[in-house]
One Martini backbone bead per residue (centre of mass of N, CA, C, O) as a GRO file, in nm:
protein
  359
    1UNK     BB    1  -2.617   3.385   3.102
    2UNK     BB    2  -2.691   3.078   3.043
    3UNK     BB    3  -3.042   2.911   3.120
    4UNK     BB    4  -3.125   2.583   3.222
    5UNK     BB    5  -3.395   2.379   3.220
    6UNK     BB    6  -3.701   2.282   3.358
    7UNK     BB    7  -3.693   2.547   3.554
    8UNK     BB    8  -3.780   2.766   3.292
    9UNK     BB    9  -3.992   2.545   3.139
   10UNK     BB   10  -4.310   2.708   3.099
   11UNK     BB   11  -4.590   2.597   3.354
   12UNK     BB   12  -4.754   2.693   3.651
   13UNK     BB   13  -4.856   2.712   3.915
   14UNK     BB   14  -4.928   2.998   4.130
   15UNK     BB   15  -4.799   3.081   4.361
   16UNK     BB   16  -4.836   3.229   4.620
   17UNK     BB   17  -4.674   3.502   4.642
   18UNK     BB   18  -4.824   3.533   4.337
   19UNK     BB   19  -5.133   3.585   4.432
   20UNK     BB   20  -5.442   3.717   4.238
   21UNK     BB   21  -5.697   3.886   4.166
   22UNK     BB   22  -5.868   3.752   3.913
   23UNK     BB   23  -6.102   3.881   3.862
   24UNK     BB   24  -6.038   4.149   3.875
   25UNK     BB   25  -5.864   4.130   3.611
   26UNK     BB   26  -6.058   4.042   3.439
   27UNK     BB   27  -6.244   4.325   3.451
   28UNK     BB   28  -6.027   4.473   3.323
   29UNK     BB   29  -5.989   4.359   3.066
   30UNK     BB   30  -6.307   4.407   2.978
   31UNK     BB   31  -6.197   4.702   2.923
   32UNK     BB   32  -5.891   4.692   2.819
   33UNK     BB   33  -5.941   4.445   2.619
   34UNK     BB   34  -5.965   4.393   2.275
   35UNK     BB   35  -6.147   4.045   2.292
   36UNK     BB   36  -6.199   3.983   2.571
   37UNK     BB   37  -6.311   3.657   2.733
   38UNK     BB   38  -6.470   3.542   2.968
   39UNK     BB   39  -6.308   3.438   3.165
   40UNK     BB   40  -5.976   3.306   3.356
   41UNK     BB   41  -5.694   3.167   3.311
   42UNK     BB   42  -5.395   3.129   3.557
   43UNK     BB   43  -5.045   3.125   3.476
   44UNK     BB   44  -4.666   3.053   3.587
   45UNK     BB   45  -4.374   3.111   3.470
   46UNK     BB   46  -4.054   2.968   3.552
   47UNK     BB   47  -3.940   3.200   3.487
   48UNK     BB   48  -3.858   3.521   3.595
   49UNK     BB   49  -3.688   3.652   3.796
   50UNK     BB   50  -3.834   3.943   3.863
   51UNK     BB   51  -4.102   3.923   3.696
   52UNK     BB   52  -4.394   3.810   3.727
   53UNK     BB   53  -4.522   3.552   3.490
   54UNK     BB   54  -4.832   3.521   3.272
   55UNK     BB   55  -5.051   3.271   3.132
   56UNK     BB   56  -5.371   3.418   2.990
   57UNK     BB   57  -5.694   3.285   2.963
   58UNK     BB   58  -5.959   3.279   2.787
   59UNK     BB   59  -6.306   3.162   2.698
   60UNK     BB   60  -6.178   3.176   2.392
   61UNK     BB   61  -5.849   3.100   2.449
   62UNK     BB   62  -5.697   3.303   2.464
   63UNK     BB   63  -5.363   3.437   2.487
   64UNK     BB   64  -5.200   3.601   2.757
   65UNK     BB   65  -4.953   3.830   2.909
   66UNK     BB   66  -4.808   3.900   3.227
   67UNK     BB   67  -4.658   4.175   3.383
   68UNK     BB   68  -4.554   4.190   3.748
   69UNK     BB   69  -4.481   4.277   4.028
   70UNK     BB   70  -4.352   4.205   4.301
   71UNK     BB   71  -4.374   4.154   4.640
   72UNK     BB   72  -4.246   4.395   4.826
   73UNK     BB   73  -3.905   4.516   4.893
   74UNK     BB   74  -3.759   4.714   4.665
   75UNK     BB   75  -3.552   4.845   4.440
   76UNK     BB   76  -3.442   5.118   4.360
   77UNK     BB   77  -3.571   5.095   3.986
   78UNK     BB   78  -3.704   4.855   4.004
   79UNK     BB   79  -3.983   4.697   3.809
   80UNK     BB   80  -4.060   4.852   3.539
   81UNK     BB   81  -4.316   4.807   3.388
   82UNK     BB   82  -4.378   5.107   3.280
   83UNK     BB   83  -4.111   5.071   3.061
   84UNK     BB   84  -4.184   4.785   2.921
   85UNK     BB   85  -4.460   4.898   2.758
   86UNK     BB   86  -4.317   5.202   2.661
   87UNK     BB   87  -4.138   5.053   2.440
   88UNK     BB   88  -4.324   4.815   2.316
   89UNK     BB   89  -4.525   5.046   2.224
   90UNK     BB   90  -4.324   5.156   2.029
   91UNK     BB   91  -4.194   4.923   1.864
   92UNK     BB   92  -4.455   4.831   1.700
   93UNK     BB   93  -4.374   5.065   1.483
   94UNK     BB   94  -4.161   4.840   1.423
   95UNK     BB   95  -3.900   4.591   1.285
   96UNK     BB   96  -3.917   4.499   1.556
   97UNK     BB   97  -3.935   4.256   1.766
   98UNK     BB   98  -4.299   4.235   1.936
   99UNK     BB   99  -4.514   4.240   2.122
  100UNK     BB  100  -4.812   4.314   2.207
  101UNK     BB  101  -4.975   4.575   2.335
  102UNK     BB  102  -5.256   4.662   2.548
  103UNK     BB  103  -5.194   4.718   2.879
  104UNK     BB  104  -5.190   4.946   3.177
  105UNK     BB  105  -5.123   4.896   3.551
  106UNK     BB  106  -5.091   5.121   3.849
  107UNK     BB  107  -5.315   5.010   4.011
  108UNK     BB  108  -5.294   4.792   4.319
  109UNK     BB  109  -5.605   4.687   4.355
  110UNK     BB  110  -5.609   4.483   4.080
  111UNK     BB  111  -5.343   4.258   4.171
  112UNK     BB  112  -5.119   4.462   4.388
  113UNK     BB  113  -4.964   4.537   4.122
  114UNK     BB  114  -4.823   4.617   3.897
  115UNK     BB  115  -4.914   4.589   3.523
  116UNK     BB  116  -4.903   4.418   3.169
  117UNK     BB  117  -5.043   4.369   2.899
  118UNK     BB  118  -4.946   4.120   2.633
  119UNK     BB  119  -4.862   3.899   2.408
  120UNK     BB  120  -4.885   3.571   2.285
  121UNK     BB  121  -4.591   3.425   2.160
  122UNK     BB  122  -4.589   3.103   1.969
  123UNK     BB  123  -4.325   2.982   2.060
  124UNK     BB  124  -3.925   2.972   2.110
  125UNK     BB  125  -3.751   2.886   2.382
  126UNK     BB  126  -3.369   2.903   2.393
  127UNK     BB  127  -3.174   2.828   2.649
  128UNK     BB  128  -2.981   2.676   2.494
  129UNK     BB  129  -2.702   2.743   2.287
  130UNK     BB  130  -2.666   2.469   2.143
  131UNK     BB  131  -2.930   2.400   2.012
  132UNK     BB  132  -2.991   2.106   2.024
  133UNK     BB  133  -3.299   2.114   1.864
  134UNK     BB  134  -3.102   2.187   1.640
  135UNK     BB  135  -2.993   2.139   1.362
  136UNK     BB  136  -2.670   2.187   1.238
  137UNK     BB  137  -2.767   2.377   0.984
  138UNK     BB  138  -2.952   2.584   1.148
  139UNK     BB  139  -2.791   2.760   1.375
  140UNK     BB  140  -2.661   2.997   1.265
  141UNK     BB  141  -2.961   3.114   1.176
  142UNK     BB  142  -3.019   3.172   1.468
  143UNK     BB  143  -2.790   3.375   1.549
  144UNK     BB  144  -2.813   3.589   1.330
  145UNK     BB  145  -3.073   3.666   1.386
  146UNK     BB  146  -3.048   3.796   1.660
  147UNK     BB  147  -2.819   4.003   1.529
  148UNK     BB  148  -2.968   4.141   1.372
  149UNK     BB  149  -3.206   4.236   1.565
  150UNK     BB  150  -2.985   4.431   1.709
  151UNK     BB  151  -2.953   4.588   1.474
  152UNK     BB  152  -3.237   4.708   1.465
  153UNK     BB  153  -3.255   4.861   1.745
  154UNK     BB  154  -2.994   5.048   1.701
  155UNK     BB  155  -3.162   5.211   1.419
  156UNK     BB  156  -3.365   5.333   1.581
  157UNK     BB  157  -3.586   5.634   1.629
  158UNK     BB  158  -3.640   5.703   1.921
  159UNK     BB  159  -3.696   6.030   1.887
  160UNK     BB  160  -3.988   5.961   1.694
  161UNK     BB  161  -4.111   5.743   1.933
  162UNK     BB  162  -4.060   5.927   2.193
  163UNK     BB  163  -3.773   5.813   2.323
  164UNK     BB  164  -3.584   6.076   2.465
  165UNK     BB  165  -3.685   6.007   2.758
  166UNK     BB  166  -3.555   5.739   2.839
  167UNK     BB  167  -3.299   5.869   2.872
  168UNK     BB  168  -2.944   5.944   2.870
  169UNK     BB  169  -2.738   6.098   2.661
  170UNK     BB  170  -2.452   5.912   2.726
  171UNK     BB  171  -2.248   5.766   2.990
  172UNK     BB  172  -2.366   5.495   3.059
  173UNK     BB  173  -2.191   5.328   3.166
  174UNK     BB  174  -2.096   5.490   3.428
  175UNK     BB  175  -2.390   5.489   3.507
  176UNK     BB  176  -2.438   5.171   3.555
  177UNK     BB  177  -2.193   5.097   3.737
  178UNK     BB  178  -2.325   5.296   3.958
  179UNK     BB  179  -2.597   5.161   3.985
  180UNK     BB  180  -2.507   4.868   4.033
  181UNK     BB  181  -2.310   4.903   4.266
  182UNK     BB  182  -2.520   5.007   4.460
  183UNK     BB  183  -2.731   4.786   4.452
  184UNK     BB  184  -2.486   4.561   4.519
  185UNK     BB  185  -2.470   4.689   4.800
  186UNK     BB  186  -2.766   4.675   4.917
  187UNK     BB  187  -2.774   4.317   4.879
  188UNK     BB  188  -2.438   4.193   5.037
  189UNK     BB  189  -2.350   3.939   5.192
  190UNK     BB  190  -2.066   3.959   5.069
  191UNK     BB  191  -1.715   3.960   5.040
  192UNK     BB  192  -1.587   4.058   4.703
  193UNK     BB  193  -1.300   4.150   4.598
  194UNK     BB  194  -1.312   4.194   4.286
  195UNK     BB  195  -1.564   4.388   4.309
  196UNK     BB  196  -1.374   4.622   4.481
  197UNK     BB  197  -1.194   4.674   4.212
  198UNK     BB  198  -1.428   4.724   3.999
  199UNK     BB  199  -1.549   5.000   4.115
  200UNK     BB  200  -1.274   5.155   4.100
  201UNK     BB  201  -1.166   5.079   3.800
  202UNK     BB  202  -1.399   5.135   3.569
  203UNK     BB  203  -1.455   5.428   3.629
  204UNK     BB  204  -1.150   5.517   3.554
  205UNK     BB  205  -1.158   5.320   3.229
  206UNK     BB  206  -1.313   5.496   3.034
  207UNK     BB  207  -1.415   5.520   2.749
  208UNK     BB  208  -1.494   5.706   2.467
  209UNK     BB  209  -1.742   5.564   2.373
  210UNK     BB  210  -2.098   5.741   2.326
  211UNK     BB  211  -2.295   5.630   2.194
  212UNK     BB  212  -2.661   5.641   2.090
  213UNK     BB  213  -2.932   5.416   2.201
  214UNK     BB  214  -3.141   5.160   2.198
  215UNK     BB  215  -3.158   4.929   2.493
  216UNK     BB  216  -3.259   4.626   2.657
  217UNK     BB  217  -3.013   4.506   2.885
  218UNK     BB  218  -3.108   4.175   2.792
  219UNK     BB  219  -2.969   4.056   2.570
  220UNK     BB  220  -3.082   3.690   2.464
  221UNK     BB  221  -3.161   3.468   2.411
  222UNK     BB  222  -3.382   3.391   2.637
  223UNK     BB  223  -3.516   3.719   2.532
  224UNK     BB  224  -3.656   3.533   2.233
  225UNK     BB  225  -3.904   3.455   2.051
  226UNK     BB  226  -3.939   3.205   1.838
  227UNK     BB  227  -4.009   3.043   1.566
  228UNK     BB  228  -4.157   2.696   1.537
  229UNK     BB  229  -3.915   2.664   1.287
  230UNK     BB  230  -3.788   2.927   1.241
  231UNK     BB  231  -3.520   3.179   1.226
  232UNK     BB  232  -3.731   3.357   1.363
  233UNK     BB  233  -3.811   3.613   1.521
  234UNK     BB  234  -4.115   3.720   1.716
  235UNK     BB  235  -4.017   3.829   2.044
  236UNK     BB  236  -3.924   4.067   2.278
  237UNK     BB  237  -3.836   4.070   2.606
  238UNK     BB  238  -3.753   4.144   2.879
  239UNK     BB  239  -3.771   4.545   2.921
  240UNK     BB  240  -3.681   4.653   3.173
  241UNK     BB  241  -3.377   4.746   3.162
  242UNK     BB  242  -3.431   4.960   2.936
  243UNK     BB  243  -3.302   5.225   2.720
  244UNK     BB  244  -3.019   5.461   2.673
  245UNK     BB  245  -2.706   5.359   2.499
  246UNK     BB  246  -2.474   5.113   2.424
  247UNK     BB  247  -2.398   4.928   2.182
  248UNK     BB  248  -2.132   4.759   2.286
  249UNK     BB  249  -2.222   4.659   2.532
  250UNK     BB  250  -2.457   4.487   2.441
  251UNK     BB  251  -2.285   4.338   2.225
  252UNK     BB  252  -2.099   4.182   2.485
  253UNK     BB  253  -2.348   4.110   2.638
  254UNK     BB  254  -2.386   3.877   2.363
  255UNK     BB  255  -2.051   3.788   2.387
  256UNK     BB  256  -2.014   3.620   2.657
  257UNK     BB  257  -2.058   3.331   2.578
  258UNK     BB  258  -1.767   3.283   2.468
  259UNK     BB  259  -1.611   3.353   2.772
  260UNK     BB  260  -1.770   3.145   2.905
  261UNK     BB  261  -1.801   2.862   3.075
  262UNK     BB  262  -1.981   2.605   3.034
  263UNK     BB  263  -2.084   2.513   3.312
  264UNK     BB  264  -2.237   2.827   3.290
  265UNK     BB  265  -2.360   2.813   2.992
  266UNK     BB  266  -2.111   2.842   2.785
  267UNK     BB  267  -1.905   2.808   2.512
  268UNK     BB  268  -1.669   2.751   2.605
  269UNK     BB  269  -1.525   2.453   2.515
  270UNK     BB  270  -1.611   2.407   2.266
  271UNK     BB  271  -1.673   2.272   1.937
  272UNK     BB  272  -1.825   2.471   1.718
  273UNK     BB  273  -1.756   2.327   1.439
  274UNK     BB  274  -1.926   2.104   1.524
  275UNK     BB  275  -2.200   2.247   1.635
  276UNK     BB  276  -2.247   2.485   1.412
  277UNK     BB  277  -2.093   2.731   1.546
  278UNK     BB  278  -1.994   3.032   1.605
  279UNK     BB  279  -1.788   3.274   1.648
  280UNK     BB  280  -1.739   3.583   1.808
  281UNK     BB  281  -1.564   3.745   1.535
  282UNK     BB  282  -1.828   3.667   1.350
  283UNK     BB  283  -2.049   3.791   1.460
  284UNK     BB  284  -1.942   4.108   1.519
  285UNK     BB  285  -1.902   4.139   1.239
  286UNK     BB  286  -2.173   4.115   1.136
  287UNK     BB  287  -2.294   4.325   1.311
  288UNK     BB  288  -2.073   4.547   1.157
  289UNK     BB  289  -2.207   4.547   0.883
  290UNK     BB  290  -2.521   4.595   0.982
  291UNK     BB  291  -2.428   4.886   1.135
  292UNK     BB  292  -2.146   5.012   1.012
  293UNK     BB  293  -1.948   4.944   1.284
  294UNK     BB  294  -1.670   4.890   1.366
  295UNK     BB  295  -1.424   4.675   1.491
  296UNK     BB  296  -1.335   4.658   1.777
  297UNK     BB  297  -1.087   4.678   1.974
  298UNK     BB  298  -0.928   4.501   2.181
  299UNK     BB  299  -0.932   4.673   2.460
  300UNK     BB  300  -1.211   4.761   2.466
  301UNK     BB  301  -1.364   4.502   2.441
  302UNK     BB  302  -1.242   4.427   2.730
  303UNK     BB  303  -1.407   4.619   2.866
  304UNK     BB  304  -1.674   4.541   2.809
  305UNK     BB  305  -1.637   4.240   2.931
  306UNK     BB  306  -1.575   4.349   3.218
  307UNK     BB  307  -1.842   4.502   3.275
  308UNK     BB  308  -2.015   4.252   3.232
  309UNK     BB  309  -1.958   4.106   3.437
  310UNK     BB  310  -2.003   4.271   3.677
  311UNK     BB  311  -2.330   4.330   3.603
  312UNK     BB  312  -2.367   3.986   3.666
  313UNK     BB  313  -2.336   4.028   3.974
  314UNK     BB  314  -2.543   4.215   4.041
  315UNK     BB  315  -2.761   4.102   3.946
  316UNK     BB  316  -2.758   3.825   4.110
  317UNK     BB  317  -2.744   3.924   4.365
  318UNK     BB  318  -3.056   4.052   4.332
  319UNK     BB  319  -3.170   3.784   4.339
  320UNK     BB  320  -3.023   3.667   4.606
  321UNK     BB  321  -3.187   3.876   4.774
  322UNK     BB  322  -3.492   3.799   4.691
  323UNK     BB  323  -3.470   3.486   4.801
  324UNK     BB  324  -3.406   3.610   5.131
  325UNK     BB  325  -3.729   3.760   5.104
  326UNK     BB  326  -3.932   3.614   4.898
  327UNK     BB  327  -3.952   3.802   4.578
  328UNK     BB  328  -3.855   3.608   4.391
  329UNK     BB  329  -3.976   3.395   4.146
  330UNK     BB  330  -3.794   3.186   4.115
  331UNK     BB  331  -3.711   2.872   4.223
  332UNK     BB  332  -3.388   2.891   4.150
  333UNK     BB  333  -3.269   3.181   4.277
  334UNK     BB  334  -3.048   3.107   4.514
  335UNK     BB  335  -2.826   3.014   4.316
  336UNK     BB  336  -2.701   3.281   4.235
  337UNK     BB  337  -2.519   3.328   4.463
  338UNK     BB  338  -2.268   3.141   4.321
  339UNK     BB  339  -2.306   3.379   4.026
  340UNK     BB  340  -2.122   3.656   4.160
  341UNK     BB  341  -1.844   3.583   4.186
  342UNK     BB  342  -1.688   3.433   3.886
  343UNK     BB  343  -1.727   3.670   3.742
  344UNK     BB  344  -1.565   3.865   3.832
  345UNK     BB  345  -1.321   3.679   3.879
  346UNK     BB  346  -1.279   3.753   3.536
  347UNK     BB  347  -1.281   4.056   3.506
  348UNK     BB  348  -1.031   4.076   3.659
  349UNK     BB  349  -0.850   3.922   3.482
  350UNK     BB  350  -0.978   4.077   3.244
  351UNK     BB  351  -0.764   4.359   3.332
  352UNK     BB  352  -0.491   4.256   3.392
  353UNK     BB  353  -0.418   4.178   3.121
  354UNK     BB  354  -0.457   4.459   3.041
  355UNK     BB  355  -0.286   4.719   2.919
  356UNK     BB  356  -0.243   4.871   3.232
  357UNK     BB  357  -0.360   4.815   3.401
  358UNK     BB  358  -0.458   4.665   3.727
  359UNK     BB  359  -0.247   4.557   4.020
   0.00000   0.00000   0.00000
C-alpha cells in the first residue's frame, strides 16, 4: 500500500525515543568505515515504519545511512537488522542495486541497540505511485525499471552469495502465512472477522507453486530510491524481512497497487492511460517474459492476491500495536490502526470470489 505525504519524506530532528549515544557511534565508525571523518551529525529519516533510520553527515561533508533496532520490547524475529546488512552485502557483488554496506554493529553499548551503516544513496524516493512529479511520457519508464529490478532480484543464484542458509527453501507461503498469523495475533487489538477466516481458509487452499529465489518481502516504489533525473533505480532498501521466497508471492505484492482503491493510495480508480501509467497484465506480463515464467492463471494470481493482503493487515496491525506501546518510529504510525481490517476485508472478498472458495 502506497504511502503519501510529507510526513515520510526528508528528515528530522532526532526523536526523543531514538536518541543515542552520538559521540560512541563516531568512535565506532572512525574505526570501522573506511574514510570516515570525525565529527558525525545526525538526523532521523521521517520514514521507516520499523526500524529507525538516520542520514549521518561525517567532518568531511560525507553522508550514510544508519538502520537501527528501535528500544523496547519487540516482536520475537522481528528488527533484523543483521539480516538485512548480510543480504545487502552480498548483493553488493551482483548487478542488483543496492546501497553499500559499510560496518554492522550487534553489540548494545554502542547505540543501544544493534545497527549497521550502509551507503547514503543520492536520488529520489518517490511515495506516490501517480508519479505526479515525473512528466507523463517519462512514468512508463519508471514502472519497468522497479519490475527489470524485481526480475533481476529473483535471477540471481543465492547459493553462490553465500544466502543458501538464508531462508527455507519451499513451502514460503504456509511459513508467511503461519508467521504472519501468529506476529497478529500476539499484537491483536480487536477482533476482525475477516482476518480469523482468512487464518483458517489461506493455509488450506495453498498453491502448488514451490519456487524459490530470494525475495524482498516488501518490495515497492517506496522502497526504492531512483536515480535524480533517470529512471533507473540506483538502490533497494529495507531489507528487514527479505529471506528465500515465491517469487510470484513478491510479484502479486508489487502488483496490489493495481487491486486497491485510490482513497488507500491505489491505483485502482483512475485512469491509467490518461495518466501514463500501465495496466496490471502488462506489468505481469512484462515480468515473465524478463524473467521466463508464465503468466499465472486466474485462480492462482487472486490467491496470491489475497494472501498478500492479509499479509498487509499483520504488518499494519504490528505497526498499530508498536505506536501504542510508544516503540514504532514514524510520527503517523498510529494511522496503520485504520488500514488493519479494510485489507482483510478486500482479501476475504477475492476469496469468495473465487470458485471453489469459502462461503
Amino acid at each position: 500500500m502506497a504511502r503519501k505525504g510529507a510526513d515520510y519524506i526528508g528528515t528530522m530532528e532526532v526523536q526523543e525515543k531514538h536518541r543515542f549515544d552520538e559521540p560512541s557511534l563516531g568512535r565506532f565508525m572512525s574505526a570501522n568505515v573506511e574514510g570516515f571523518t570525525p565529527p558525525i551529525r545526525v538526523e532521523q529519516f521521517k520514514g521507516g515504519q520499523s526500524n529507525p533510520t538516520y542520514r549521518l553527515t561525517d567532518g568531511g561533508g560525507r553522508r550514510y545511512v544508519m538502520r537501527r533496532k528501535p528500544p523496547g520490547k519487540l516482536l520475537p524475529s522481528a528488527h533484523a537488522v543483521d539480516r538485512e546488512f548480510r543480504v545487502i552485502a552480498a548483493l553488493n557483488r551482483t548487478n542488483v542495486p543496492t546501497p553499500r554496506a559499510y560496518a554492522l554493529c550487534e553489540d548494545d553499548s554502542v547505540a543501544g541497540t544493534a545497527f549497521y551503516i550502509m551507503e547514503y544513496c543520492d536520488g529520489r524516493v518517490l511515495w506516490d505511485p501517480l508519479l505526479p512529479d515525473v512528466p507523463k511520457e517519462g512514468r512508463l519508464a519508471i514502472y519497468r525499471a522497479k519490475f527489470e529490478t524485481l526480475a533481476r532480484l529473483h535471477a540471481v543464484d543465492y547459493v553462490a552469495l553465500g544466502l543458501g542458509d538464508f531462508g527455507r527453501p519451499g513451502s514460503y507461503v504456509a511459513r508467511q502465512i503461519s508467521r504472519w498469523g501468529k506476529q497478529y495475533k500476539a499484537s491483536e487489538t480487536e477482533k476482525i472477522e475477516a482476518m480469523d477466516r482468512l487464518l483458517d481458509w489461506l493455509p488450506a487452499n495453498l498453491p502448488p507453486n514451490d519456487e524459490t529465489v530470494l525475495v524482498h518481502g516488501d518490495y515497492r516504489l517506496d522502497n526504492m530510491i531512483f536515480h535524480s533525473s533517470e529512471p533507473r533505480v540506483l538502490g533497494i532498501i529495507d531489507w528487514e524481512i527479505s529471506t528465500l521466497g515465491d517469487p510470484l508471492a513478491e510479484l502479486a505484492y508489487l502488483c496490489m497497487l493495481w487491486r486497491t482503491p485510490k482513497d488507500w493510495g491505489g491505483l485502482l480508480g483512475h485512469d491509467l492511460a490518461a495518466l501514463g501509467l500501465p495496466t496490471e497484465a502488462e506489468m505481469v506480463a512484462y515480468y515473465c517474459e524478463l524473467s521466463g515464467r508464465p503468466v499465472p492463471a486466474t485462480g492462482l494470481w487472486d490467491f496470491y492476491m489475497a494472501y498478500n493482503l492479509f499479509r498487509v493487515s499483520c504488518i499494519r496491525q504490528g505497526v498499530y500495536a508498536r505506536s501504542l506501546d510508544g516503540t514504532a518510529s514514524n510520527v503517523r504510525a498510529a494511522e496503520s490502526g485504520k488500514m488493519v481490517r479494510p485489507p482483510a476485508e478486500l482479501a476475504w472478498t477475492i476469496v469468495q470470489q473465487m470458485a471453489g472458495g469459502a462461503r
